[in-house]
C-alpha positions in Angstrom: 0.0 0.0 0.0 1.6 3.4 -0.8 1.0 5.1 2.4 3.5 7.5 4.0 3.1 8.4 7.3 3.5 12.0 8.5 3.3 13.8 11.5 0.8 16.7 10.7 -1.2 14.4 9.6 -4.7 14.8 11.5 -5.5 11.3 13.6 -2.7 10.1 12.8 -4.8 8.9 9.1 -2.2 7.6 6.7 -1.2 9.5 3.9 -0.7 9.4 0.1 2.8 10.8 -0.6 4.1 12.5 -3.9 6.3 9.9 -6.0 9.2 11.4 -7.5 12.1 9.9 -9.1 11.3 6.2 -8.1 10.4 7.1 -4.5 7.8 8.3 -2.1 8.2 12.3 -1.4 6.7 13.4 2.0 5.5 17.4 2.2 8.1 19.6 2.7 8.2 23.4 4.1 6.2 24.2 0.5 3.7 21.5 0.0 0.3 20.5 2.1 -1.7 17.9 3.5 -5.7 17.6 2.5 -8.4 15.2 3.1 -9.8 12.5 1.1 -13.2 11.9 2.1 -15.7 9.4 1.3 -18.8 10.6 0.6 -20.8 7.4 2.0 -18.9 7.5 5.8 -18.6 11.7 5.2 -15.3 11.6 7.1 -12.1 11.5 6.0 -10.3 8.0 4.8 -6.7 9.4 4.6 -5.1 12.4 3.6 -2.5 13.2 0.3 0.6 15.8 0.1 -0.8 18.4 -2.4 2.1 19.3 -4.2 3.3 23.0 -4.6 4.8 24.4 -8.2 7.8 24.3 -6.8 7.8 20.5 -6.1 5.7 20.0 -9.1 9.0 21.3 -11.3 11.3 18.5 -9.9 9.1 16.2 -11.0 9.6 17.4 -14.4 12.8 17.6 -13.7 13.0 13.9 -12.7 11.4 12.7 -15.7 13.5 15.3 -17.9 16.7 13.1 -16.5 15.6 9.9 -16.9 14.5 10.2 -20.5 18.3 10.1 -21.3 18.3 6.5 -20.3 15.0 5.3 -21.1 15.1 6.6 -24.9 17.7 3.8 -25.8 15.9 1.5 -24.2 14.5 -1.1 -26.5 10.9 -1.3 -27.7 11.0 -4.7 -26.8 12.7 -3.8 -23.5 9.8 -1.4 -23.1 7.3 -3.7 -24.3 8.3 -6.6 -21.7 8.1 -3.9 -18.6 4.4 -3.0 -19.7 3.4 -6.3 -19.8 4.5 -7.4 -16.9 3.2 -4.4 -15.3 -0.5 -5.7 -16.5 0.2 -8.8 -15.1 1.4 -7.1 -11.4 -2.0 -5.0 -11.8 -4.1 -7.9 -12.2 -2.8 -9.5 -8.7 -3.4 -6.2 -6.8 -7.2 -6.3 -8.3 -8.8 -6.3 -4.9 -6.5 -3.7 -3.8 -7.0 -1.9 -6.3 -11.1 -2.0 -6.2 -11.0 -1.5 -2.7 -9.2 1.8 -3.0 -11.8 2.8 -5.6 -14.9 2.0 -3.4 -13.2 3.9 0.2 -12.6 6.8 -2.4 -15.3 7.2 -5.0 -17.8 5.5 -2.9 -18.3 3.3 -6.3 -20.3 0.0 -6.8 -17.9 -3.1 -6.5 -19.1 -3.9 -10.0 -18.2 -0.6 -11.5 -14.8 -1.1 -9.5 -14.7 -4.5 -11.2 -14.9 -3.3 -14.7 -12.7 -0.2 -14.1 -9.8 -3.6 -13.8 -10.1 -3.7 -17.6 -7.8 -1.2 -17.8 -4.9 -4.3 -18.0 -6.7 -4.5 -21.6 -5.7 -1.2 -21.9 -2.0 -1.6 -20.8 -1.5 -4.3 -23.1 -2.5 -3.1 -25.7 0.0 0.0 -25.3 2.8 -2.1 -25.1 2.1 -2.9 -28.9 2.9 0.8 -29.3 6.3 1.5 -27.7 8.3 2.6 -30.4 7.9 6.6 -30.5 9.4 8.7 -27.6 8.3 12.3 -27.6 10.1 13.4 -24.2 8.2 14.5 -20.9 4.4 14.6 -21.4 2.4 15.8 -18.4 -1.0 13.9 -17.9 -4.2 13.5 -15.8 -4.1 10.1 -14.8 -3.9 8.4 -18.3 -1.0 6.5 -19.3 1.3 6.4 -22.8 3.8 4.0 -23.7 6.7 5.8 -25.3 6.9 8.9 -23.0 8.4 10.0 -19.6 5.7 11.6 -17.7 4.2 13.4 -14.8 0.9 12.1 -13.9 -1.7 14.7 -12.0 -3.6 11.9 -10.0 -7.1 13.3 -9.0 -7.4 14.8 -6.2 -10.7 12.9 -4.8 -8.6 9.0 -5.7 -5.0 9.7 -5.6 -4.7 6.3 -3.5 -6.3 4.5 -6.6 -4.0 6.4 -9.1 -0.4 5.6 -6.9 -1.8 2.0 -6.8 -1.3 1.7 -10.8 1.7 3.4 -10.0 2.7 0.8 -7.4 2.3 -1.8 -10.3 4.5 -0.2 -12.9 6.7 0.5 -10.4 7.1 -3.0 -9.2 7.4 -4.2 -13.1 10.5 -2.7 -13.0 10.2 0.7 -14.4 13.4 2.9 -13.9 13.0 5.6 -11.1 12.0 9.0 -12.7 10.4 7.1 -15.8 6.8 7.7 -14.0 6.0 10.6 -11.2 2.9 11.4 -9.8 1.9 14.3 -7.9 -1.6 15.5 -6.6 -3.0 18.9 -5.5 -5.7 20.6 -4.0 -8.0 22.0 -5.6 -7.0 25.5 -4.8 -3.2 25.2 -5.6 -4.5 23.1 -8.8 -4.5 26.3 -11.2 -0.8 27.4 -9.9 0.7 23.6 -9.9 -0.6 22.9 -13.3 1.2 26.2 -15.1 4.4 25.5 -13.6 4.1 21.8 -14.7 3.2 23.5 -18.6 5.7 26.0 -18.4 8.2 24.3 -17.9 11.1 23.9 -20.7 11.7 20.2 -20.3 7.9 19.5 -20.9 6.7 18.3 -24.9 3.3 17.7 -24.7 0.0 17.5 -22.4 -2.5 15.2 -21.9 -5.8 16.1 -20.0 -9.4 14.2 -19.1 -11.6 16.3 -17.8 -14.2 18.6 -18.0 -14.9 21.1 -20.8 -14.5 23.9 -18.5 -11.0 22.9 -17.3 -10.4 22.3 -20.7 -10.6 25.5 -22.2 -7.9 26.6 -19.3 -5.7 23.8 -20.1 -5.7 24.7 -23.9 -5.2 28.4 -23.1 -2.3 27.9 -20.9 -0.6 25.7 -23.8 -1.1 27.9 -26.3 0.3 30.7 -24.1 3.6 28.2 -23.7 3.5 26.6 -27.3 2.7 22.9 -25.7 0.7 20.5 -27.9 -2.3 19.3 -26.3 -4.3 15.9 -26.6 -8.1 16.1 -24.4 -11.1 13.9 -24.0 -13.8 16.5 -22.4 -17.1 15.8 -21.4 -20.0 14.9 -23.7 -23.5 15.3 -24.2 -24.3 11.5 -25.4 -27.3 11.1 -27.5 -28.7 7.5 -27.9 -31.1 7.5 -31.6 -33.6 5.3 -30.9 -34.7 4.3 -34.8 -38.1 3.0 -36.3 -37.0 -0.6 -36.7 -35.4 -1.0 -33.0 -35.6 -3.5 -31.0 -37.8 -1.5 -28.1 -37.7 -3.6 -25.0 -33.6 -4.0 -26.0 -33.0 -0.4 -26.3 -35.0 0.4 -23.5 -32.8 -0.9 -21.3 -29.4 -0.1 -22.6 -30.8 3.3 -22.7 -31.1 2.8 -19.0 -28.3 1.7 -18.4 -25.6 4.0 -20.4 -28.1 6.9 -18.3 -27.8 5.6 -14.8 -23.8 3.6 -14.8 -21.8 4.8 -11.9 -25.0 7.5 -10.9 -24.3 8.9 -14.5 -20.5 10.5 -13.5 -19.2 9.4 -16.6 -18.5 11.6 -19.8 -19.6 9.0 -22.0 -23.1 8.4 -20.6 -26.3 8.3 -22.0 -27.9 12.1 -21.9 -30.3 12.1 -24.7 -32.6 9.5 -26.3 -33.9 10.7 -29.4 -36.8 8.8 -30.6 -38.6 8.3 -33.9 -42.4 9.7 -33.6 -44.0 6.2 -35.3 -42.3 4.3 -31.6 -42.5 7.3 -29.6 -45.6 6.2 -27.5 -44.6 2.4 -27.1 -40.7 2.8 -26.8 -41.2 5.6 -23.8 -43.2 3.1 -22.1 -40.7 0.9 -21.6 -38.2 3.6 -21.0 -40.2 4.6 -18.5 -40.8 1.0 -16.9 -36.7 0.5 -17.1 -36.6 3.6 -15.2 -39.0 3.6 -12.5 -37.8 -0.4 -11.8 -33.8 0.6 -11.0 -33.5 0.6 -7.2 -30.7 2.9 -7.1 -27.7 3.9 -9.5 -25.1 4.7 -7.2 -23.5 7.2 -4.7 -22.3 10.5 -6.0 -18.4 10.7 -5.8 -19.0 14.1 -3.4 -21.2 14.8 -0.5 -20.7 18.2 -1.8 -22.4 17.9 -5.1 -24.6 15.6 -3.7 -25.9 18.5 -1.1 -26.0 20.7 -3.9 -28.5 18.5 -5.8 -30.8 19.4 -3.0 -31.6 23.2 -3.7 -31.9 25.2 -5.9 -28.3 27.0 -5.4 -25.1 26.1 -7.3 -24.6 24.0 -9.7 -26.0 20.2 -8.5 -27.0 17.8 -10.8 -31.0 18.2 -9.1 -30.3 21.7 -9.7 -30.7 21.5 -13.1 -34.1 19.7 -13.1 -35.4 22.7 -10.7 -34.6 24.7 -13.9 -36.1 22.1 -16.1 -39.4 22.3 -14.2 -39.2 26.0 -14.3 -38.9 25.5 -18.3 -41.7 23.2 -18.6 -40.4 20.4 -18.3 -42.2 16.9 -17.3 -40.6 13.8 -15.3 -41.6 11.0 -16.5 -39.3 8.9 -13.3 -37.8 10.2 -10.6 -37.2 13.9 -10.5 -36.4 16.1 -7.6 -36.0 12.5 -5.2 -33.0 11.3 -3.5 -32.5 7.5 -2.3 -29.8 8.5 0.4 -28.2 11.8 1.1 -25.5 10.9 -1.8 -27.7 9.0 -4.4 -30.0 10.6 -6.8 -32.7 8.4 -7.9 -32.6 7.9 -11.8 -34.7 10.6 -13.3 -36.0 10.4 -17.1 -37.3 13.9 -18.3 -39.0 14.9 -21.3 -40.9 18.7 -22.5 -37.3 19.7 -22.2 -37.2 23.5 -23.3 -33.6 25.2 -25.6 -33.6 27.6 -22.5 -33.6 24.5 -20.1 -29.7 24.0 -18.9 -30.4 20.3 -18.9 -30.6 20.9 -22.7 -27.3 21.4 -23.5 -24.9 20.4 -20.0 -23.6 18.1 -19.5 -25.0 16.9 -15.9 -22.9 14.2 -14.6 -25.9 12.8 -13.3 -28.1 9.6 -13.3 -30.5 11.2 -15.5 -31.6 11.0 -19.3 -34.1 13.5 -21.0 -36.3 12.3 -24.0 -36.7 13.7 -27.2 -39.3 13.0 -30.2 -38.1 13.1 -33.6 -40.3 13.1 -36.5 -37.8 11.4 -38.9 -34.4 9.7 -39.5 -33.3 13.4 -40.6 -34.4 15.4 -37.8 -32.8 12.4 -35.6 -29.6 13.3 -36.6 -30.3 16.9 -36.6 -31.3 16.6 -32.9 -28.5 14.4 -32.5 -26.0 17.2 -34.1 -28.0 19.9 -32.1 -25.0 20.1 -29.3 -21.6 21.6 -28.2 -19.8 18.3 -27.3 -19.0 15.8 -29.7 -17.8 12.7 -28.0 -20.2 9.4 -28.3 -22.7 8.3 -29.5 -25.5 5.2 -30.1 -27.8 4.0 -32.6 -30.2 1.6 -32.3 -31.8 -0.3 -35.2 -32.7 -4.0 -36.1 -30.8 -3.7 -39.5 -27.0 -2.8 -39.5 -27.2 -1.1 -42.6 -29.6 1.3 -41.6 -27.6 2.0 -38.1 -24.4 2.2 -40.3 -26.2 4.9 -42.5 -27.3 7.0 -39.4 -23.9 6.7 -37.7 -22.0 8.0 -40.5 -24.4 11.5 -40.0 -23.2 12.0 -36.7 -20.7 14.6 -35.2 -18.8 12.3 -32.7 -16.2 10.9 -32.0 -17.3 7.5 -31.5 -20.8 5.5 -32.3 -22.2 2.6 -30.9 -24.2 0.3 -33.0 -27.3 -1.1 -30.4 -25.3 -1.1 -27.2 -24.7 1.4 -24.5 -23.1 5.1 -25.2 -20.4 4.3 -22.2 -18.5 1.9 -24.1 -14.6 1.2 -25.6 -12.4 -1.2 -25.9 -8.9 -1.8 -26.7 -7.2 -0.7 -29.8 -10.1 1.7 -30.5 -9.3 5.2 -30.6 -10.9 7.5 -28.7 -11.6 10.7 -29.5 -14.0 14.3 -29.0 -15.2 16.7 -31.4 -16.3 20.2 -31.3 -16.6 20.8 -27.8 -15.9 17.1 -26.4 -11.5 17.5 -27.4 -8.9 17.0 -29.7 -7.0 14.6 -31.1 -6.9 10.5 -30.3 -6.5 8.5 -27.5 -4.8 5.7 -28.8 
């Protein structure tokens, strides 16, 4: 386990340390402590160093140095480490999904699938020939690069863990740093990793808002960007679908992991000759789910509750203002942390639920009149980043999928899916450029 302890830490709670150069770094005179707190036991579970920009330079630094060695390793050399490091990830699995649960508050069987990331890794090491030099990221991971990862600051136990398995593979000290921050010294930390001379390119997952601040501090330091943003999924529900099928995968890209997931399922968009039946069993799907999860913050989760800031129940408060109808759930809550899954139709262009993204387990419900205003509605948005179709014949799918403005379409499964050796990508407002 990657704890540290430290003496200012509060009940003596472990703590998550900095890694820097191959090796845990405490707090010093310039750095902080700060709570990670579950939002089910709403109490702290440890605490992390929050790195300063200071201390967010060395790791740079470190990885700057050790690029001089690890650019003549071997792709194959490379390629062996990665592998293994899969293989050491797999064994910590229950480590690894506990930390997830205590953190996110998650369901085990969201924390289960989140282990597919060893897909993932294995997959990179087929791509380990092309060094680029010191690329900062937000907890994503690259083959052919030194890099400084920014774990998040609400799982940064989670994040050292895949650390801890790279790390045990054998990776050379400095090849992989992570650091974490506050929120609050978030905006300072994250210049001073971009400015920084020995850094080539940035990586960030995130919202669209942090986004547009990530892409204006690298175009004020001439550093290439790659993001994956947040996305406003729309899931075209087609004359010839299989109803009851759809239904339910509907559901289910709405509601995964109480809907905190870019690629969810925001919009179903419905041909009018299935409008009536289909919504029916939308509705039934709905109304049967007992519960879709804990939001990852008591904070948000209090939010949702009035009619102040910006909770995801907030924005059906403004939906209702607009007009709009709930068709399941609405302004109801399960627990203090858990939402109950909410289907919303009536939904008004001046209703924020329109148009944001919510992060919630929600879905609103569109008509359209035919395959051409589908994909019109469809097209109707800022973000850009997946997509579903579904349809009992693949050429009609196909047809409709090639209309759409994103950077990924499912053919009659759930917007919330990848897999290996698929890129991934956002347009418009959802990013730029591939994951791959």
């Amino acid at each position: 386990m990657p704890f540290i302890t430290h003496p200012l830490s509060p009940d003596n709670l472990p703590v998550v340390p900095l890694w820097i150069n191959g090796a845990a770094h405490a707090a010093s005179e310039d750095d902080n402590l700060f709570p990670v707190i579950s939002s089910v036991q709403d109490k702290p579970v440890h605490y992390a160093v929050s790195v300063s920009p200071k201390t967010a330079a060395l790791a740079v630094e470190s990885a700057a140095s050790a690029l001089v060695q690890w650019r003549k390793t071997t792709p194959a050399h490379r390629r062996a480490l990665i592998l293994k490091a899969a293989d050491v990830l797999e064994k910590k699995g229950k480590e690894v999904m506990q930390a997830q649960m205590t953190e996110t508050s998650c369901a085990e069987a969201f924390a289960q699938f989140n282990l597919r990331s060893t897909e993932w890794i294995r997959e990179v090491a087929s791509a380990t020939t092309e060094l680029r030099g010191v690329v900062a990221q937000n907890a994503s991971g690259e083959g052919g690069e030194d890099v400084v990862v920014k774990a998040s600051e609400l799982c940064p136990l989670t994040h050292h863990l895949l650390l801890e398995a790279f790390e045990e593979a054998g990776i050379p000290p400095g090849v992989i740093n992570m650091i974490q921050a506050r929120r609050e010294d978030a905006a300072a930390v994250t210049e001073a990793i971009v400015a920084h001379k020995a850094l080539r390119k940035v990586d960030f997952i995130g919202s669209a808002a942090v986004g547009s601040k990530i892409g204006q501090l690298c175009a004020k330091y001439l550093k290439p960007v790659l993001m994956e943003l947040g996305g406003k999924g729309p899931a075209l529900v087609l004359e010839d679908a299989d109803l009851e099928q759809a239904a339910k995968l509907c559901a289910m890209g709405a509601v995964a992991d109480h809907g905190q997931l870019c690629f969810s399922t925001e919009r179903i968009i419905v041909h009018r000759a299935i409008y009536d039946d289909f919504v029916k069993h939308l509705t039934a799907v709905f109304s049967h789910i007992p519960g879709a999860g804990d939001a990852v913050t008591r904070q948000s989760a209090k939010a949702s509750r009035t009619t102040e800031g910006i909770g995801r129940a907030n924005f059906f408060f403004d939906a209702k203002e607009n007009g709009a109808t709930f068709l399941a759930g609405g302004l109801q809550f399960i627990s203090e942390t858990s939402l109950k899954p909410t289907l919303v139709t009536n939904v008004s262009r001046n209703a924020r639920i329109f148009d944001e993204e919510t992060f919630g387990p929600s879905a609103t419900v569109y008509m359209a009149q035919n395959d051409e205003d589908a994909v019109a509605k469809a097209n109707d948005s800022a973000y850009g980043l997946n997509a579903a179709v579904h349809s009992r014949s693949w050429e009609h799918a196909f047809e409709m999928a090639k209309q759409l403005e994103y950077g990924q379409v499912h053919i009659n499964n759930v917007t919330c899916t990848d897999a290996p050796g698929v890129p991934i990508k956002g347009v418009k407002g959802s990013g730029w450029g591939n994951f791959q």
